[in-house]
C-alpha positions as a Markdown table, in Angstrom:
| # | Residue | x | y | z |
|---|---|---|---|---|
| 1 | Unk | 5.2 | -11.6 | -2.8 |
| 2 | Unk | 8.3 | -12.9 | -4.2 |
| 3 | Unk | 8.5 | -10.8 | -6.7 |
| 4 | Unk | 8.9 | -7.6 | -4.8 |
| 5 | Unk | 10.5 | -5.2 | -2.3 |
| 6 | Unk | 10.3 | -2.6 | -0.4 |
| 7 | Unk | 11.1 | 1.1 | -1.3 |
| 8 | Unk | 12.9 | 3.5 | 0.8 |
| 9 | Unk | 11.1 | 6.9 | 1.4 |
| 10 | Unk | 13.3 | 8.6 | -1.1 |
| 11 | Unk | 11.9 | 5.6 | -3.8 |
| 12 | Unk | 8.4 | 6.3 | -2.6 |
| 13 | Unk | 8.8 | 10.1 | -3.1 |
| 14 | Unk | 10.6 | 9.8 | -6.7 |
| 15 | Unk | 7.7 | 7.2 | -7.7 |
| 16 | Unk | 4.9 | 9.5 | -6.4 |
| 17 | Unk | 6.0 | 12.4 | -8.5 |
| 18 | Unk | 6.8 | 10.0 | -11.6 |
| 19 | Unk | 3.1 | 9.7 | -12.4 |
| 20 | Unk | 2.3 | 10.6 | -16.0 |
| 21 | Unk | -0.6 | 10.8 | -18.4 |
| 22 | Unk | -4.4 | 11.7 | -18.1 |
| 23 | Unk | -5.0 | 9.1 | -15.3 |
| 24 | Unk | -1.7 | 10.4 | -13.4 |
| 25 | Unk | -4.0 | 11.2 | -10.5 |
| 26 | Unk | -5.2 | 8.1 | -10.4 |
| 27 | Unk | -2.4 | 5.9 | -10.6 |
| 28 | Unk | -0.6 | 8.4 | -7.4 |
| 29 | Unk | -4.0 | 7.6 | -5.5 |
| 30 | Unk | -3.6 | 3.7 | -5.7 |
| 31 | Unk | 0.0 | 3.6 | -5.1 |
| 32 | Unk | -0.1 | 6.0 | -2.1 |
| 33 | Unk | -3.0 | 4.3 | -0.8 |
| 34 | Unk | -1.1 | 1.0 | -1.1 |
| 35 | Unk | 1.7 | 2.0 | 0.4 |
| 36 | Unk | 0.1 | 3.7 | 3.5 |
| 37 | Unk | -2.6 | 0.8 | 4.1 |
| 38 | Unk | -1.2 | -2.4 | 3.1 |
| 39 | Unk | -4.0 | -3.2 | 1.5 |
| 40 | Unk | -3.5 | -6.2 | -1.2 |
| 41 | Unk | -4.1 | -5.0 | -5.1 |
| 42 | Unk | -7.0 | -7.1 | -5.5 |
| 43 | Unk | -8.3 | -5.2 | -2.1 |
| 44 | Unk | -7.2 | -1.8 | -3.5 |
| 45 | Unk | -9.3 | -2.5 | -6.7 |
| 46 | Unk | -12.5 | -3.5 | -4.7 |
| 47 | Unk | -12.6 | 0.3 | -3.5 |
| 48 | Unk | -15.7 | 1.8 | -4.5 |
| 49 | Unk | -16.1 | 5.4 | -3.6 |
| 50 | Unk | -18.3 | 5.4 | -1.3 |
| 51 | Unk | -15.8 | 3.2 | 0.9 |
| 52 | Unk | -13.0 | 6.1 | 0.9 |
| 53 | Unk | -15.5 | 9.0 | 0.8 |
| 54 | Unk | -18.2 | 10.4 | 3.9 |
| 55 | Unk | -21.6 | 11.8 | 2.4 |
| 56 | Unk | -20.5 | 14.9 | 3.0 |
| 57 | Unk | -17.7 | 14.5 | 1.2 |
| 58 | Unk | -15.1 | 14.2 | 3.6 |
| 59 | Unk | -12.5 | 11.6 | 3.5 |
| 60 | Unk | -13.0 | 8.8 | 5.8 |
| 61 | Unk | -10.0 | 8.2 | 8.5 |
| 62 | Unk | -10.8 | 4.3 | 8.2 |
| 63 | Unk | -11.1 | 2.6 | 5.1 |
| 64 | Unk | -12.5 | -1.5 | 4.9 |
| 65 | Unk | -12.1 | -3.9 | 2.3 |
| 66 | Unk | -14.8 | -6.4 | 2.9 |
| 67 | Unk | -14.5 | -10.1 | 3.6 |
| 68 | Unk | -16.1 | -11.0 | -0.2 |
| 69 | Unk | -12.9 | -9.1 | -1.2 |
| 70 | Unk | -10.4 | -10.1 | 1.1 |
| 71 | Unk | -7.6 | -12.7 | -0.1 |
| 72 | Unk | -9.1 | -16.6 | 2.1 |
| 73 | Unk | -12.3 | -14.5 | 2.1 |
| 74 | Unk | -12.5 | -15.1 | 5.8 |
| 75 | Unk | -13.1 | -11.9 | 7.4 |
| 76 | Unk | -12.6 | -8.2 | 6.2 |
| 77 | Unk | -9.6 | -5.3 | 6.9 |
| 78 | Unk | -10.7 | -2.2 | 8.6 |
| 79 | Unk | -7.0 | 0.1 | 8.0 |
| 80 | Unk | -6.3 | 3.7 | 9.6 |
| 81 | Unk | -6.0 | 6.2 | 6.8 |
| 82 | Unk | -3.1 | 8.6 | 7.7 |
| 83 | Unk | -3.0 | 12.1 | 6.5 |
| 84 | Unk | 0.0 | 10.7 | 4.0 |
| 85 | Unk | -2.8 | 8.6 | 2.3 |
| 86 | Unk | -5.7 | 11.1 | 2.6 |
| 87 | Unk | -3.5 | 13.8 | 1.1 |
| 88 | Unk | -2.5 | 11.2 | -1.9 |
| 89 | Unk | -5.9 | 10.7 | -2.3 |
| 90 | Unk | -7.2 | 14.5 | -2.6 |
| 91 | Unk | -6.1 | 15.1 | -6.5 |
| 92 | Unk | -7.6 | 12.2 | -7.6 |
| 93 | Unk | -10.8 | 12.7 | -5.6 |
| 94 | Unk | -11.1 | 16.3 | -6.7 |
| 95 | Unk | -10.4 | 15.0 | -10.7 |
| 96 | Unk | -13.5 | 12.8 | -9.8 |
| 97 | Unk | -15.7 | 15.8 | -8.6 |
| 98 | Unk | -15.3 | 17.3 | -11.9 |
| 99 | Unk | -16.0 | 14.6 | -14.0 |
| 100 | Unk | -19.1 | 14.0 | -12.4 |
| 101 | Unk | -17.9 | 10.7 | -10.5 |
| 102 | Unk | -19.9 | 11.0 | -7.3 |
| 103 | Unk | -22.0 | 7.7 | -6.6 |
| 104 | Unk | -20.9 | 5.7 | -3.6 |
| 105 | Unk | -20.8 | 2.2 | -5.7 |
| 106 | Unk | -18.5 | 3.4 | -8.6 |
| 107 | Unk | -15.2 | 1.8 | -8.5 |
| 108 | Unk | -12.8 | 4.2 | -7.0 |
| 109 | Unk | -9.8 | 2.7 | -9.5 |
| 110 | Unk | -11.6 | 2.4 | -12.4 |
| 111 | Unk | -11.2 | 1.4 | -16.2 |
| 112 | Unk | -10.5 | 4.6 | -18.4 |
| 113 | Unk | -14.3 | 5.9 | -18.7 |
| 114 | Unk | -16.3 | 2.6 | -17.1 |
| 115 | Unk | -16.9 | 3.3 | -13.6 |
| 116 | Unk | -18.5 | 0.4 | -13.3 |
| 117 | Unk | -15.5 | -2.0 | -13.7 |
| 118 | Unk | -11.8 | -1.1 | -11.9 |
| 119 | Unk | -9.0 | -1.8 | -13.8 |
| 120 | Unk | -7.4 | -5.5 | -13.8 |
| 121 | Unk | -4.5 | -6.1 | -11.8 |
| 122 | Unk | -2.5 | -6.6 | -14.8 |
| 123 | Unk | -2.9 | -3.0 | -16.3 |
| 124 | Unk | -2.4 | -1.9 | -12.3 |
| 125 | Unk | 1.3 | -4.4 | -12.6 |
| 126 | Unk | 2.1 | -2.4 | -16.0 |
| 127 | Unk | 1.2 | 1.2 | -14.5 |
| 128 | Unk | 3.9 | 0.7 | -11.8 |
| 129 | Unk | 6.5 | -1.1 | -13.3 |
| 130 | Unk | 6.9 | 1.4 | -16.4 |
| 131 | Unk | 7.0 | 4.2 | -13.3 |
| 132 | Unk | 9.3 | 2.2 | -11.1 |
| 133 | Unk | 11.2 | 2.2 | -14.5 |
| 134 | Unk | 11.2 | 5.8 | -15.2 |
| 135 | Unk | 12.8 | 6.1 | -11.7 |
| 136 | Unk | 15.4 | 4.3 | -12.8 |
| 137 | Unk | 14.6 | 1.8 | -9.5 |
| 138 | Unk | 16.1 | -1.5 | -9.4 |
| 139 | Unk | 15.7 | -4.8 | -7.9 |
| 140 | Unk | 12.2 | -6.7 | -7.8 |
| 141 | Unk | 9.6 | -4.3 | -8.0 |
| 142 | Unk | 5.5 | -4.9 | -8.6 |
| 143 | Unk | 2.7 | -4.4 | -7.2 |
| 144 | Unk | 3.4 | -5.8 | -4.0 |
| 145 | Unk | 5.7 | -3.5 | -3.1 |
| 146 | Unk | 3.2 | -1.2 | -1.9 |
| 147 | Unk | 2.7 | -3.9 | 0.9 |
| 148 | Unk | 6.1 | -4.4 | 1.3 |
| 149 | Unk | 6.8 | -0.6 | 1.8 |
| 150 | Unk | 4.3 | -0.5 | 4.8 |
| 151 | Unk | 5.2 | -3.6 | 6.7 |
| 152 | Unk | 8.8 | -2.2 | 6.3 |
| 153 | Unk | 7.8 | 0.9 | 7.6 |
| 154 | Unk | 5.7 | -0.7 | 10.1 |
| 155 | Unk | 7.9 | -2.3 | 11.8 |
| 156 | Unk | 10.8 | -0.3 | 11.9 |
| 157 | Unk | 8.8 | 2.2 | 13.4 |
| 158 | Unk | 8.0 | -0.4 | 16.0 |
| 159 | Unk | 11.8 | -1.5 | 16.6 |
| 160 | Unk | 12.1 | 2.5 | 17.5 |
| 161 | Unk | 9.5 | 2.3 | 20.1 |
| 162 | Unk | 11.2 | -1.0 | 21.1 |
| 163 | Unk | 14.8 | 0.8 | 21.4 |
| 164 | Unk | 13.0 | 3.4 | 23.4 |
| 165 | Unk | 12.0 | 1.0 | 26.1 |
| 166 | Unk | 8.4 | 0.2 | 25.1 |
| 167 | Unk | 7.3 | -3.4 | 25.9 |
| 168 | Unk | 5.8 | -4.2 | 22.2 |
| 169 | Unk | 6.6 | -7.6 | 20.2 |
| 170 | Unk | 7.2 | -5.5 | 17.0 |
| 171 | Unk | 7.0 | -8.7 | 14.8 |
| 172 | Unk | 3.6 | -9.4 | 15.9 |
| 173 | Unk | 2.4 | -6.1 | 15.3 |
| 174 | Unk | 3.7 | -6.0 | 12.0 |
| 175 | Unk | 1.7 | -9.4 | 11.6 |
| 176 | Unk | -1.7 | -7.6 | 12.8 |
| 177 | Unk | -1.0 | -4.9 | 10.9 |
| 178 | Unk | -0.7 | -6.5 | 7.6 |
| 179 | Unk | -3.9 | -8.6 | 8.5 |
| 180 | Unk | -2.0 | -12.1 | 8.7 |
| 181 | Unk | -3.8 | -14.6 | 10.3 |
| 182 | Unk | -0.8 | -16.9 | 10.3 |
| 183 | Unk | 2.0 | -15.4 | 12.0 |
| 184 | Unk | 4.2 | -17.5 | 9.4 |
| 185 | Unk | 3.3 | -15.3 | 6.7 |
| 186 | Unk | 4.6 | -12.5 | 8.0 |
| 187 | Unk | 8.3 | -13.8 | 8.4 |
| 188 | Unk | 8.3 | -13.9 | 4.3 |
| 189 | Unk | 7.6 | -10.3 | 4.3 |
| 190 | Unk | 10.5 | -9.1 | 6.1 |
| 191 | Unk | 12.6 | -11.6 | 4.2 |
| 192 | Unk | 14.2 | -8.5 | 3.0 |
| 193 | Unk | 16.0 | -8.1 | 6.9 |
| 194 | Unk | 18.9 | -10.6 | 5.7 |
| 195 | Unk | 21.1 | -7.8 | 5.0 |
| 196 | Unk | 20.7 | -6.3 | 8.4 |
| 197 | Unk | 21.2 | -9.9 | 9.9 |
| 198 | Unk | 24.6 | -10.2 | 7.6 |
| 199 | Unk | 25.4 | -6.7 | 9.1 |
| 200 | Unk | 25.0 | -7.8 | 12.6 |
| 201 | Unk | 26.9 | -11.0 | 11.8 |
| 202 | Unk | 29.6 | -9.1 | 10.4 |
| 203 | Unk | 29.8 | -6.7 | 13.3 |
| 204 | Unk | 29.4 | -8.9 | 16.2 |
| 205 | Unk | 32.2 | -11.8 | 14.9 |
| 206 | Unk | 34.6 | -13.0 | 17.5 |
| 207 | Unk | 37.9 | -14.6 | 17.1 |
């Protein structure tokens, strides 16, 4: 958590199209997916296919990550999909289709040719650091800034609906929508505010 930020949509576009390599596709999948769920690594890894994918092949608007997989293991996440994360998804799902990936219980972000073990958060940290690095990005970056991205984007887009006269406590809705069961926790990921609150400080000084 600490060792992380958000990225800007610009940053979000520059790393999306950064992807290299045969598992490019793959790699675009989990960050999009991150970035547009909120989802925790260790929950994006636990994706098998048959959570992201209808029988019929259709790509489900809802995704869950089940309590056993769920950081506290206390209850599970069930996340609206939007079309930004179903279209990141489609390359990687059609790459699958032609290598013959197609049975519901094989991991979705999977180890080079085992489907039946997802690659470690480790190699997932390495994957996006050396793109974040390619983009020439700065600052804190890891994994967690997929999370950071949508509870950044979450709630400004709540303070909008705020400024527009809509009775909503954006910072609890940010907290529901990153799964928090202690408001607390939520307060450390928009840590990254202080330089809005220094602006506003700056702006508002008297004397």
């Amino acid at each position: 958590m600490r060792g992380s930020r958000p990225l800007s949509v610009d940053e979000v576009a520059r790393v999306r199209d950064a992807f290299s390599g045969k598992l490019a596709r793959r790699n675009m999948a989990l960050f999009l997916l991150g970035a547009n769920t909120g989802f925790r690594v260790s929950e994006l890894l636990s994706l098998r296919l048959g959570d992201v994918m209808e029988e019929d092949g259709t790509i489900k608007d809802r995704l869950t990550v089940s309590r056993r997989n769920m950081k506290g293991k206390k209850s599970s996440r069930n996340v609206m999909l939007n079309a930004h994360g179903q279209k990141g998804m489609v390359p990687w799902l059609l790459e699958l289709g032609e290598r013959e990936v197609v049975h519901k219980d094989d991991f979705l972000f999977f180890s080079g040719r085992d489907t039946g073990r997802a690659i470690g958060r480790s190699q997932a940290w390495r994957v996006l650091t050396r793109t974040y690095k390619a983009c020439g990005l700065k600052g804190k970056l890891g994994t967690h800034a997929m999370r950071k991205t949508f509870a950044n984007n979450i709630y400004n887009h709540l303070l909008s609906r705020v400024a527009a006269g809509e009775a909503i406590d954006a910072f609890r809705a940010t907290s529901k929508a990153l799964g928090h069961a202690d408001i607390k926790s939520t307060d450390q990921y928009l840590s990254f505010l202080v330089a809005d609150i220094d602006m506003s400080i700056n702006c508002v000084g008297v004397g």
